[in-house]
C-alpha positions in Angstrom: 73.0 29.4 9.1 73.6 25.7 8.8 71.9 25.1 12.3 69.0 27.5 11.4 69.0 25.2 8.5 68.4 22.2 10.0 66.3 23.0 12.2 64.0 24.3 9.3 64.1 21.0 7.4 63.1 18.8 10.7 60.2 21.3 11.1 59.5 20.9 7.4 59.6 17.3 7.3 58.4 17.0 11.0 61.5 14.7 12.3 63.3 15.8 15.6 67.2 14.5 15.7 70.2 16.3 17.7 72.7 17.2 15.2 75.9 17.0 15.4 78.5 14.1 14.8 77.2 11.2 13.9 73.7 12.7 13.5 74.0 11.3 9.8 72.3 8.1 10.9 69.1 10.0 11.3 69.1 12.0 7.7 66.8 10.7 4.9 67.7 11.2 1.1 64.4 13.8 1.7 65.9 15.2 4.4 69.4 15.6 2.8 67.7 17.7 -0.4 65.7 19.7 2.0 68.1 21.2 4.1 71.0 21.7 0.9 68.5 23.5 -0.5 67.3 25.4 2.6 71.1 26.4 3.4 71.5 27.7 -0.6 69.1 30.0 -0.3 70.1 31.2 3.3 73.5 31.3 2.0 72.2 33.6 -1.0 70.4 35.7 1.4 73.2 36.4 3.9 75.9 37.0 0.9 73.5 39.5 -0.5 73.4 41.2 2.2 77.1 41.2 2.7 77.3 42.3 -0.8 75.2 45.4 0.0 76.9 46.2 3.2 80.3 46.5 1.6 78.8 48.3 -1.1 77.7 50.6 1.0 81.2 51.1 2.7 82.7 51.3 -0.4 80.5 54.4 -1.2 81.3 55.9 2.3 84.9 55.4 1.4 84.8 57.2 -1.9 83.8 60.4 0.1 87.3 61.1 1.1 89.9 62.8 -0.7 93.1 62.3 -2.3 94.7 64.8 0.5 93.3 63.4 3.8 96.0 59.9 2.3 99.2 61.8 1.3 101.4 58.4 1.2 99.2 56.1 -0.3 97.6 58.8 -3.0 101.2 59.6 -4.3 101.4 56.2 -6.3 101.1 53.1 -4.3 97.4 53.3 -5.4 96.6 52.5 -9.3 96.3 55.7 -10.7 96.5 57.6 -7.8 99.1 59.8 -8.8 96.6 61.3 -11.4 94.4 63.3 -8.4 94.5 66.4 -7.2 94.2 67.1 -3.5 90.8 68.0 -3.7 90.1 64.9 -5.8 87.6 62.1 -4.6 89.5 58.8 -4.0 86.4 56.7 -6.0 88.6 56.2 -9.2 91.7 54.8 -7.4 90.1 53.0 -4.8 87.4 51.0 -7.0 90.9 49.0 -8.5 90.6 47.1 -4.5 88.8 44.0 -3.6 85.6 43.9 -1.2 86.0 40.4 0.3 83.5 38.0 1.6 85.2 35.9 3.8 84.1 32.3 5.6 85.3 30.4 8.6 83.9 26.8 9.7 83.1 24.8 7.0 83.8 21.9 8.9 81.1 22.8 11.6 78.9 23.7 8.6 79.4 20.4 7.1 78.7 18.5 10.2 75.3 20.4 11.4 74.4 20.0 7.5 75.4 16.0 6.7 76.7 14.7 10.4 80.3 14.5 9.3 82.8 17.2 8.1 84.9 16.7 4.5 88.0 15.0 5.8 86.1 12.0 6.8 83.2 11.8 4.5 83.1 12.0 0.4 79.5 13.2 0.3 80.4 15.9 2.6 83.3 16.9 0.7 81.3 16.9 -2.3 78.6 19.8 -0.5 81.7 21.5 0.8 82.7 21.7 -2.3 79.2 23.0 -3.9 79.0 25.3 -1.2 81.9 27.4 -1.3 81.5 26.9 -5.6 78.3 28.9 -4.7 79.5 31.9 -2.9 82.6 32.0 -5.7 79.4 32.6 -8.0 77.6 34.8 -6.0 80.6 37.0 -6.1 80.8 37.2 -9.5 77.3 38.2 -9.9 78.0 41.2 -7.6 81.0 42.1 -9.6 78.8 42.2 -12.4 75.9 43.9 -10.2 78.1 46.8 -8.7 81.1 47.0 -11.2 83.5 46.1 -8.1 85.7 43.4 -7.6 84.2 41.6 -5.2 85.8 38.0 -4.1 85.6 35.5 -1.3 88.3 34.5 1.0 89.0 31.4 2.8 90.0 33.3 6.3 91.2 32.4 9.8 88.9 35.0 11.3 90.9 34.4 14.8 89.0 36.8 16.6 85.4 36.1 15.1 86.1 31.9 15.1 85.8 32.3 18.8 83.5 34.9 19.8 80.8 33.2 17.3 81.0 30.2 18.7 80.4 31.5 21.7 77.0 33.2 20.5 75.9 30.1 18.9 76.6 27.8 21.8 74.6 29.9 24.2 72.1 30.4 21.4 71.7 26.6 20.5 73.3 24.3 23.1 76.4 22.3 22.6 76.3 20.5 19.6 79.0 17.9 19.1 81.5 18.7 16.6 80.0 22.1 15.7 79.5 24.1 19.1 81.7 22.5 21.8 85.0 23.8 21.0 86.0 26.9 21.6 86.3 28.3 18.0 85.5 27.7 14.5 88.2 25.8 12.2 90.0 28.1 9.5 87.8 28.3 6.3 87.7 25.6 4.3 90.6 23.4 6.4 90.2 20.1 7.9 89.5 19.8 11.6 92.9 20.0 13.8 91.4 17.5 16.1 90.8 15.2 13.4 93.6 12.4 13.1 94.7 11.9 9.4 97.9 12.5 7.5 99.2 15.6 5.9 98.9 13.8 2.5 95.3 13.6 3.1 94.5 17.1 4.6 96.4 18.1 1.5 94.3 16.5 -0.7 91.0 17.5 1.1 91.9 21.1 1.1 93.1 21.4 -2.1 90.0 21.6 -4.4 89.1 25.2 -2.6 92.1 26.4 -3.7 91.0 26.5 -7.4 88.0 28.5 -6.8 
């Protein structure tokens, strides 16, 4: 969404600029409050949905019963050992987590600013508001659903690749974001980028309090 994103706020502010690393020389202070808040409400969008979908799953789930998962409905479950056989699994298994997980916020972070957070405070700053956001957004569908929803900083090995893939053939290559051949892990710090392990520390470690 952070490509579709920028290619909203050109259209809206009728400027044309590749994206990508260094693409930052191009960006207005306009342009840099039109596609933040583009993204937000993208981002919103997409989590709702998310939200929905595993709410959805979650209902499907409850279907079963308590005899179709002899092992885990005999006490490695919360409360599990309460149910009969022919007792519906809701009750034990609305004590688990649906997750909403992320990959790339480095890629984000460059389509979005031109640079990702290990080299650049203002993007490490967005990064920062970003993934603050979806924290947020979680909450509000715990409250919403009565779930514990939550969102996880993941590797997503298989997905890191195979999106990249779709968005490269969907939107060219774009330097920094689509001409590798996966996504970095959540919320780390490029692998390609050259810094010390004191300073990918210190980048990463903000995410970790959310």
């Amino acid at each position: 969404i952070a490509i579709e994103s920028a290619h909203k706020a050109q259209e809206k502010l009728g400027k044309k600029f590749e994206l990508g690393i260094g693409s930052e020389k191009n960006m207005t202070e306009q342009y840099k409050k039109a596609v933040k808040r583009i993204f937000m409400q993208e981002l919103e969008k997409y989590m709702t949905i998310a939200s929905h979908q595993l709410y959805e799953r979650f209902q499907f789930q409850s279907t079963a019963i308590a005899k179709q998962f002899p092992l885990l409905m005999s006490g490695m479950w919360k409360d599990s050992e309460k149910l009969k056989p022919e007792d519906r699994v809701e009750d034990v298994i609305k004590h688990g987590t649906l997750s909403i997980g992320f990959i790339g916020l480095a890629e984000c972070l460059i389509a979005l600013t031109g640079k990702h957070h290990g080299e650049s405070d203002e993007s490490q700053k967005l990064g920062i508001e970003i993934v603050n956001e979806m924290w947020e957004l979680t909450k509000e569908f715990s409250e919403k659903y009565n779930l514990n929803y939550s969102v996880i900083a993941t590797p997503a090995e298989g997905l890191s690749g195979r999106f990249t893939k779709i968005d490269r053939k969907t939107y060219g290559v774009i330097p920094g974001v689509t001409d590798r051949e996966y996504y970095t892990n959540s919320n780390h710090v490029p692998v390609w980028y050259k810094c010390t392990a004191e300073h990918k520390a210190k980048i990463e470690a903000p995410y970790h309090e959310m």
